[in-house]
FIBA-883856 format. One record per atom (N, C-alpha, C, O): residue number from 1; atom name; x, y, z. Coordinates in steps of 0.2 Angstrom, whole numbers. Atoms other than C-alpha are relative to their C-alpha. Layout:
<sites>
+-----+------+-------+-------+-------+
! pos ! site !    px !    py !    pz !
+-----+------+-------+-------+-------+
! NUM !   CA !     X !     Y !     Z !
...
+-----+------+-------+-------+-------+
</sites>
This chain:
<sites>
+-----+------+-------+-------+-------+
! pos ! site !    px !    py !    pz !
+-----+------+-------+-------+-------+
!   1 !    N !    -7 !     2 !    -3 !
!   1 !   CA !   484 !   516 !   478 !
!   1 !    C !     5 !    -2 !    -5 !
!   1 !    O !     3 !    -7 !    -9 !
!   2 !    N !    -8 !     4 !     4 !
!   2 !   CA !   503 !   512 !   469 !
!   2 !    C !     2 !    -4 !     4 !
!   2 !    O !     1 !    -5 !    10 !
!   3 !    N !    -1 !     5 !    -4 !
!   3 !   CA !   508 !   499 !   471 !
!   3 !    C !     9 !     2 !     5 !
!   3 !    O !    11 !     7 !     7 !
!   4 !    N !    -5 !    -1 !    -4 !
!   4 !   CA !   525 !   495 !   481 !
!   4 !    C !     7 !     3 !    -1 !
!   4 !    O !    11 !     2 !    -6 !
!   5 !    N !    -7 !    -1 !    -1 !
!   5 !   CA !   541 !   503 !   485 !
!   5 !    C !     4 !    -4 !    -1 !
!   5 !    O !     4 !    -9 !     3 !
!   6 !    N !    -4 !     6 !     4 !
!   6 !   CA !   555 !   496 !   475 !
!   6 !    C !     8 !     1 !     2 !
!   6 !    O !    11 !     6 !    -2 !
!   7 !    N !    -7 !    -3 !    -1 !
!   7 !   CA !   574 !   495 !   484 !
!   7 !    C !     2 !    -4 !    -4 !
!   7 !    O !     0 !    -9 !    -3 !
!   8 !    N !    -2 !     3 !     4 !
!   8 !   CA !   585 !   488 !   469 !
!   8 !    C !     5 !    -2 !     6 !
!   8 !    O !     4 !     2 !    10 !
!   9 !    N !    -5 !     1 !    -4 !
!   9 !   CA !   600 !   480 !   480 !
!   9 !    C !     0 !    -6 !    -4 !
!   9 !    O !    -2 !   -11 !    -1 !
!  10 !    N !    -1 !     6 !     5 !
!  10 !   CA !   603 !   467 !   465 !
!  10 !    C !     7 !     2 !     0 !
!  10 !    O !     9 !     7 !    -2 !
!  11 !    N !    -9 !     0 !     2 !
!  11 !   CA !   623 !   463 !   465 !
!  11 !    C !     2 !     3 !     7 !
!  11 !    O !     8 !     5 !     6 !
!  12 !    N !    -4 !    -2 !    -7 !
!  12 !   CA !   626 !   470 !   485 !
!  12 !    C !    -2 !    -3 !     5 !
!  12 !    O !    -7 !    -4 !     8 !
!  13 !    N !     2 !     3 !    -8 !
!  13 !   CA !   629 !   463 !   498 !
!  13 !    C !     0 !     3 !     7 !
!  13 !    O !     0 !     8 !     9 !
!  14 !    N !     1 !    -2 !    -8 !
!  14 !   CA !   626 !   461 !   517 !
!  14 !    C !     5 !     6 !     3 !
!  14 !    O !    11 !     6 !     2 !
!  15 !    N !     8 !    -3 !     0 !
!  15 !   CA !   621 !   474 !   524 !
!  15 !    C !    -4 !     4 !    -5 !
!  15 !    O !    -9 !     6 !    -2 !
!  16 !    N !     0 !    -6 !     3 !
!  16 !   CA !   619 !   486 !   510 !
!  16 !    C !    -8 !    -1 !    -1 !
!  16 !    O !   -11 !     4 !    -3 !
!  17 !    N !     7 !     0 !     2 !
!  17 !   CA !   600 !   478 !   506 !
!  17 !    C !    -3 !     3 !     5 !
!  17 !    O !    -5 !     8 !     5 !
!  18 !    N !     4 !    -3 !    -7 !
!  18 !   CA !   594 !   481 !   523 !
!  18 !    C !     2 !     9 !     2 !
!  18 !    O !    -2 !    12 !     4 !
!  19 !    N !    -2 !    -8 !    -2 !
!  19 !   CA !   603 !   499 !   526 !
!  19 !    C !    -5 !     4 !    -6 !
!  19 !    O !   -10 !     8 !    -5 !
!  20 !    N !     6 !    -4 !     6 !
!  20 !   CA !   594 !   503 !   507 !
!  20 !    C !    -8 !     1 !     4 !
!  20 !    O !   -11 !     6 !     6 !
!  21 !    N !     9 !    -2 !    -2 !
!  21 !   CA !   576 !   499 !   515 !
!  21 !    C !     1 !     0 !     6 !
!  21 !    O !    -3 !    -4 !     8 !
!  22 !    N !     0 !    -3 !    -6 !
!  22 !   CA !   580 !   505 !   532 !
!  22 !    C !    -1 !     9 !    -4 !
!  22 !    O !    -6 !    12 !    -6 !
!  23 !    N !     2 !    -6 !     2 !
!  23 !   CA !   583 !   522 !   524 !
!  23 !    C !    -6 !     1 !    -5 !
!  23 !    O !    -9 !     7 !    -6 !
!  24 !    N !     7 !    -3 !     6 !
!  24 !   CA !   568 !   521 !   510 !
!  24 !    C !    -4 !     2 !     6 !
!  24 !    O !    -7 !     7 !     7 !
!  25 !    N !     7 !     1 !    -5 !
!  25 !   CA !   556 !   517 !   524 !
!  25 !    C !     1 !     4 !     4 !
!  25 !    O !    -4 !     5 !     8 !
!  26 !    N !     1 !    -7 !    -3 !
!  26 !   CA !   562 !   533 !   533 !
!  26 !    C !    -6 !     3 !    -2 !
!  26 !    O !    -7 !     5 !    -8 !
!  27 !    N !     6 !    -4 !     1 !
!  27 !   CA !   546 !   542 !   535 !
!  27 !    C !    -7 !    -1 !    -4 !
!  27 !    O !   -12 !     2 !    -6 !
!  28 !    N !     6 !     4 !     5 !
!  28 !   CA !   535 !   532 !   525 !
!  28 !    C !    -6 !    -2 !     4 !
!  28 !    O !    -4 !    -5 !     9 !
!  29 !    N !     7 !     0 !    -5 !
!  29 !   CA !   517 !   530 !   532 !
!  29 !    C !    -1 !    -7 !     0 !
!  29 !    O !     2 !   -11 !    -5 !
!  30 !    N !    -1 !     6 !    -4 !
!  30 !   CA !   512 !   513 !   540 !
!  30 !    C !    -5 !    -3 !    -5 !
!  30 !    O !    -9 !     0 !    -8 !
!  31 !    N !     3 !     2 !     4 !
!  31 !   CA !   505 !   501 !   528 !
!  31 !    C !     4 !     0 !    -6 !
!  31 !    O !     4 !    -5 !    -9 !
!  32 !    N !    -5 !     0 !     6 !
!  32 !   CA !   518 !   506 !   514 !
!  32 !    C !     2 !    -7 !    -1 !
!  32 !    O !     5 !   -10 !     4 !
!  33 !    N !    -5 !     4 !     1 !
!  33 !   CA !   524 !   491 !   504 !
!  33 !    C !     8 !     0 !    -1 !
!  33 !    O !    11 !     5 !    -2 !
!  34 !    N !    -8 !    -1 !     4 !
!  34 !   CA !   542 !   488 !   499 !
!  34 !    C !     3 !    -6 !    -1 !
!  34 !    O !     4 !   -11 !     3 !
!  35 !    N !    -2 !     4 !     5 !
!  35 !   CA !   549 !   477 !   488 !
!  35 !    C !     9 !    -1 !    -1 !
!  35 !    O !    13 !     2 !    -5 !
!  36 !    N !    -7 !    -1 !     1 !
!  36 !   CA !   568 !   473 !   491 !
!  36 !    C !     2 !    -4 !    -6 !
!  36 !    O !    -1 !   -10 !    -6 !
!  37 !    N !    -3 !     3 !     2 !
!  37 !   CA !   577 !   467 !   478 !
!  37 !    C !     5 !    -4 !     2 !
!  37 !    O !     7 !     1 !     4 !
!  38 !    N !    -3 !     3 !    -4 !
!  38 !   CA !   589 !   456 !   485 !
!  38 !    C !     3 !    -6 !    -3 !
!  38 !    O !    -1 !   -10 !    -2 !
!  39 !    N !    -5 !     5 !     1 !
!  39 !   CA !   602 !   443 !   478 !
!  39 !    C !     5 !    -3 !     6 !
!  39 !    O !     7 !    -9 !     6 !
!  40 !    N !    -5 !     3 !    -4 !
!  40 !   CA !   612 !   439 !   491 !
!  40 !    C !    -3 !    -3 !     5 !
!  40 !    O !    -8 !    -1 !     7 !
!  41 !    N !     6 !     5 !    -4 !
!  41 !   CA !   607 !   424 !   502 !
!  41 !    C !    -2 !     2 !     7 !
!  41 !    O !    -6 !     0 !    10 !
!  42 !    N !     1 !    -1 !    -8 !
!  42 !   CA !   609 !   434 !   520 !
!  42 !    C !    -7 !     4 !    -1 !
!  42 !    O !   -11 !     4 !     3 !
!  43 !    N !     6 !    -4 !    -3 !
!  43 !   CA !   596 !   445 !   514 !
!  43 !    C !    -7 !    -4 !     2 !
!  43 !    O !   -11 !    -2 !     7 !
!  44 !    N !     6 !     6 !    -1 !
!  44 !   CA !   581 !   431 !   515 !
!  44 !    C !     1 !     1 !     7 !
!  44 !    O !    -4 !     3 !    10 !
!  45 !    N !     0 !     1 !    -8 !
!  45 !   CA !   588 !   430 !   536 !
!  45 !    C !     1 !     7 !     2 !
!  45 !    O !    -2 !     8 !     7 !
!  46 !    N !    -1 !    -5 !    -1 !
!  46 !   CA !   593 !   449 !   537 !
!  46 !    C !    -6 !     3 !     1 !
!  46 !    O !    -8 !     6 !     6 !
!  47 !    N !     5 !    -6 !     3 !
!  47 !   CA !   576 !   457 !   528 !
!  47 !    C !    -5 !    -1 !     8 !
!  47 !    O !    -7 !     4 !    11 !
!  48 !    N !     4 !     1 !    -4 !
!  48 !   CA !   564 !   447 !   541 !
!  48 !    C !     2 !     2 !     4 !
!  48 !    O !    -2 !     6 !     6 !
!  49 !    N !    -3 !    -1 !    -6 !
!  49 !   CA !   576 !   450 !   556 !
!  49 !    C !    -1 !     7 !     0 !
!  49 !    O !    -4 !     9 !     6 !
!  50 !    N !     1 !    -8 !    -1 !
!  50 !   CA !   575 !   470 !   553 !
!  50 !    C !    -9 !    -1 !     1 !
!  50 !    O !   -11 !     1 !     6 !
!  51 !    N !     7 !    -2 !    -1 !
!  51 !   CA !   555 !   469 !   552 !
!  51 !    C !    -1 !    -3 !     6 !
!  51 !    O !    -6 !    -1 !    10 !
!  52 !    N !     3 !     1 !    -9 !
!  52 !   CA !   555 !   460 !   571 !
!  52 !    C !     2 !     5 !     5 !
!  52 !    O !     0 !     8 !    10 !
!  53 !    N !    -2 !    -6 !    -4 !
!  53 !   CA !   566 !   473 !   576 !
!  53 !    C !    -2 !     6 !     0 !
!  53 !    O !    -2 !    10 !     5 !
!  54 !    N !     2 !    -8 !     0 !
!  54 !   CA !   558 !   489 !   570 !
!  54 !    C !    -9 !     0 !     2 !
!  54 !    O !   -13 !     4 !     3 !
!  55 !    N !     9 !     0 !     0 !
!  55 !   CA !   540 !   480 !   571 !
!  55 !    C !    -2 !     1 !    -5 !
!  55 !    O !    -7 !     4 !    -6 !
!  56 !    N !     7 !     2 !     9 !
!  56 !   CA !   534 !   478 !   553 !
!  56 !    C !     2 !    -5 !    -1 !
!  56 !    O !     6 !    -9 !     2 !
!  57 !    N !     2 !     7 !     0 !
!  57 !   CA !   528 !   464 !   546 !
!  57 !    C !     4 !    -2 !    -7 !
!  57 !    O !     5 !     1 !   -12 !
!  58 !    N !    -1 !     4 !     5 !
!  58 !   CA !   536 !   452 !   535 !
!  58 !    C !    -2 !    -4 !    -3 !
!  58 !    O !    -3 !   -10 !     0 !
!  59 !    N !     8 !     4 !     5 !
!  59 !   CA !   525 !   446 !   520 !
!  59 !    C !     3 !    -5 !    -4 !
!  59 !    O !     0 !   -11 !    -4 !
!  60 !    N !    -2 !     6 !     2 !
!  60 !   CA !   537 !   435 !   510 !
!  60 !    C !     5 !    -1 !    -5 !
!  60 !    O !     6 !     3 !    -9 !
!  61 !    N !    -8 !     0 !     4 !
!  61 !   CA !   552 !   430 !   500 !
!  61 !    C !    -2 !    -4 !    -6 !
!  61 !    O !    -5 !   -10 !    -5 !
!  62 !    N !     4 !     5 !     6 !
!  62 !   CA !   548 !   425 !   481 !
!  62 !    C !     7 !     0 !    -4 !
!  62 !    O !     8 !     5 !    -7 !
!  63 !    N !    -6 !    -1 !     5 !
!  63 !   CA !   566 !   421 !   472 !
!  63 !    C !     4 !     6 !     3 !
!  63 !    O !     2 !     8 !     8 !
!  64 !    N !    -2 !    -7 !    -2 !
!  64 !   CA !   575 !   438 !   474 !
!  64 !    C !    -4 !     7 !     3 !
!  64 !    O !    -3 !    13 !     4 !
!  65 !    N !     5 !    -7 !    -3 !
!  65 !   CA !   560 !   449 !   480 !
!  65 !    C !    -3 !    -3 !     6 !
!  65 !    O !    -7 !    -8 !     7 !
!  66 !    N !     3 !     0 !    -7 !
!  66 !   CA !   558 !   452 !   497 !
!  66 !    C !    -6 !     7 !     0 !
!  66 !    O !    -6 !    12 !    -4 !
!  67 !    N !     5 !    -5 !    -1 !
!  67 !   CA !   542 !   461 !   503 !
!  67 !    C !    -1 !     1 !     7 !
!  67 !    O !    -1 !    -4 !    10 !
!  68 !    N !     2 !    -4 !    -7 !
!  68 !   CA !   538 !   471 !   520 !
!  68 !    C !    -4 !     5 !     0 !
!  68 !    O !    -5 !    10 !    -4 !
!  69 !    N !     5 !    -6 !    -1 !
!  69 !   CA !   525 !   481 !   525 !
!  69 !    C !    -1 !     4 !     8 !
!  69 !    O !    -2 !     1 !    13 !
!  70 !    N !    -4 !    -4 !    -5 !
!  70 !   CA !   528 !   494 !   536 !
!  70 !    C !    -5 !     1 !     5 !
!  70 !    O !   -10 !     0 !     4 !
!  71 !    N !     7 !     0 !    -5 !
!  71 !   CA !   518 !   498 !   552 !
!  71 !    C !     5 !     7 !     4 !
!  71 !    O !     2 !    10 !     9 !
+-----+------+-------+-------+-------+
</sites>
C-alpha cells in the first residue's frame, strides 16, 4: 500500500482547499487516504465539515496537515 494522497492548497484560501480534495477524491476507492495541505485557518472547520457531508471520516489536523479517509 502508498501511502496518502497529497492536495498541496498551501497559500489558498477558502474554499479553494476543499474544492482541491473534493475534486482529487473524485473516483478514488474507499479507504484512500488524503492529506490536505492547508494554511488557512477555515480549512481546520471547512475539511471536517465536507467529510460529514459526503460521509468520510475525519482522522486529524496536525499544524497544516489535514487528513481524511474516504469511505
Amino acid at each position: 500500500m502508498s501511502g496518502p494522497l497529497v492536495v498541496d492548497a498551501l497559500g489558498r484560501r477558502c474554499p479553494l482547499p476543499v474544492i482541491m480534495l473534493a475534486k482529487l477524491a473524485t473516483g478514488q476507492s474507499p479507504g484512500t487516504r488524503i492529506e490536505v495541505l492547508a494554511d488557512d485557518p477555515a480549512a481546520a472547520i471547512d475539511i471536517p465539515a465536507w467529510c460529514r457531508l459526503r460521509g468520510h471520516t475525519f482522522i486529524s489536523t496536525d499544524g497544516d496537515r489535514h487528513t481524511v479517509e474516504l469511505r
